[in-house]
N, C-alpha and C positions, 0 to 999 in steps of 0.2 A: 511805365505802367503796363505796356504792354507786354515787355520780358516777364513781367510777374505773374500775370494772368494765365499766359504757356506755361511756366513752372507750373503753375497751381493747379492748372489742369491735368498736367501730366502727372505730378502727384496723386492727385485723386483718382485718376483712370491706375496709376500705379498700385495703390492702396484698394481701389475694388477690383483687381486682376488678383493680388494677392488674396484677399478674402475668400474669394470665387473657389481660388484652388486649393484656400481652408478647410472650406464646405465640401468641396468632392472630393478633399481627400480623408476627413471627418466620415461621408456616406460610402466611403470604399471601407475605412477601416470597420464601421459600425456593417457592414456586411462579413467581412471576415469575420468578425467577432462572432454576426448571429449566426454564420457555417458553422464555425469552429463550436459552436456553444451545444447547436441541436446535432452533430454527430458526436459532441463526448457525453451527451445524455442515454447515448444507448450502454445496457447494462448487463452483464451475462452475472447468472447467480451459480455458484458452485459449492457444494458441499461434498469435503472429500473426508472421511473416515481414517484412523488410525489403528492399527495393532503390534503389538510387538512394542509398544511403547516403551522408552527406557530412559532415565534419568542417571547420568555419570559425575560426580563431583567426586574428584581424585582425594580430597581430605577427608569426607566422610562416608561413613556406611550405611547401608541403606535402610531405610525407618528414619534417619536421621536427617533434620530440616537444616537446609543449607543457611549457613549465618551468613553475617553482611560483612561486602567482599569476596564472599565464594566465589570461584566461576565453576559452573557445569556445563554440560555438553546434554546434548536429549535426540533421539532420532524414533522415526517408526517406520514402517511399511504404510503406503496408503493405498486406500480402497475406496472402489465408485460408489458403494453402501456399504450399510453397519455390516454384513455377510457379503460385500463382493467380491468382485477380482480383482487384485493390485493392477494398479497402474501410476506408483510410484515409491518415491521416498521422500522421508521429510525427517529435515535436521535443525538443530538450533545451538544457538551459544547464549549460554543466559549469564548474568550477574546479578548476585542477591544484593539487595538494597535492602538498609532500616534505616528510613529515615524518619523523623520524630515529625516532617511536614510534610508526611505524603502518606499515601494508602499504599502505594504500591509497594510489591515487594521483589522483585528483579524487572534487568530493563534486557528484550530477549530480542537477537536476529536469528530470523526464521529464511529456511529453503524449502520450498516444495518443487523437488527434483518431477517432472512428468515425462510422459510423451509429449514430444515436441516442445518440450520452452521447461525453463523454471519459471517460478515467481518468487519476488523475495519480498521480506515483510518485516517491519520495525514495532516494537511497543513493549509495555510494561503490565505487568499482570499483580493480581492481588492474590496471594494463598491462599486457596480453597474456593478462586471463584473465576469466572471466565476471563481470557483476557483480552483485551481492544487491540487490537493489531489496525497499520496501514499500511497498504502495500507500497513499496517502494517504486517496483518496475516488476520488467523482466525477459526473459533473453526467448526466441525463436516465435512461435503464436502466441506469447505472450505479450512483447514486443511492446512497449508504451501503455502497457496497463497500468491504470491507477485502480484505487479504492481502499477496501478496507474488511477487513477478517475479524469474528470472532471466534476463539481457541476454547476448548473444552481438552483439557488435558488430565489422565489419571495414571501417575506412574504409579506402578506397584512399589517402587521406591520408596514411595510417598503415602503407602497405602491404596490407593486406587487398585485397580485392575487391568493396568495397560493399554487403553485405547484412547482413541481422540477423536475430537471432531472438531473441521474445520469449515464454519460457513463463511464465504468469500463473496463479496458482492466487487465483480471487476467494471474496470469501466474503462473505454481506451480505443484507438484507431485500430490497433491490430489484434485486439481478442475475437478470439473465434471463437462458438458457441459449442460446450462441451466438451471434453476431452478428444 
């Protein structure tokens, strides 16, 4: 009876030693988490302008709405306002989509070439209306940006008048505020 009573002891000092280090390691990670949580809350807002906007689909010409299956290509000049000074370029590769269970009508990766860093951005737009972008990442002061864009595009290709607008809400450890 006695050997059982040491086992059972020792079990149970075994069994709340492990719980113990459950617990703080449960209140370490639930701290990391709350760091991690209030520094990627902080949010830089960017809206960068487009001109020069241009719409290339090597099958058709221009007036003409790209069908499903096209690929085009699309780039502009960007600007710190509607009349500012460039401070970059922005490219894309789009693919036109008809599909009979979705609104959307291509699915497009975007580059916004800057000073210091790109960002690069995924989504799917609808003809003739903004379209929802997320940012993927992005390379130099960009660096671990997330978030998400919306795209205001007007190729003269398409009829518009060549400009764009891009408002970008980033979020991330190494975005720096402003261009």
């Amino acid at each position: 009876m006695e050997a059982s009573s040491v086992s059972s002891r020792r079990g149970m000092l075994g069994r709340a030693l492990l719980a113990a280090a459950g617990v703080v390691g449960l209140g370490g990670a639930a701290r990391h988490s709350s760091a991690a949580g209030t520094v990627r809350q902080s949010r830089t807002e960017l809206t960068l302008y487009g001109r020069h906007l241009h719409l290339h689909a090597p099958t058709r010409r221009a007036g003409e709405l790209p069908r499903k299956g096209d690929r085009h290509t699309a780039y502009a000049e960007l600007l710190d306002g509607p009349e500012g000074s460039a401070v970059g370029h922005f490219s894309a590769a789009h693919l036109s989509l008809d599909s009979p269970f979705a609104a959307a009508s291509s699915l497009e990766i975007h580059t916004f070439d800057l000073a210091g860093g790109t960002i690069h951005g995924l989504g799917s737009a609808v003809r003739g209306a903004d379209g929802h972008f997320v940012v993927l990442g992005g390379t130099g002061k960009y660096a671990g940006a997330t978030g998400s864009y919306v795209a205001r595009r007007l190729p003269p290709e398409l009829g518009g008048n060549g400009t764009a607008e891009f408002r970008l809400t980033l979020r991330g450890l190494e975005v720096n505020h402003g261009l």
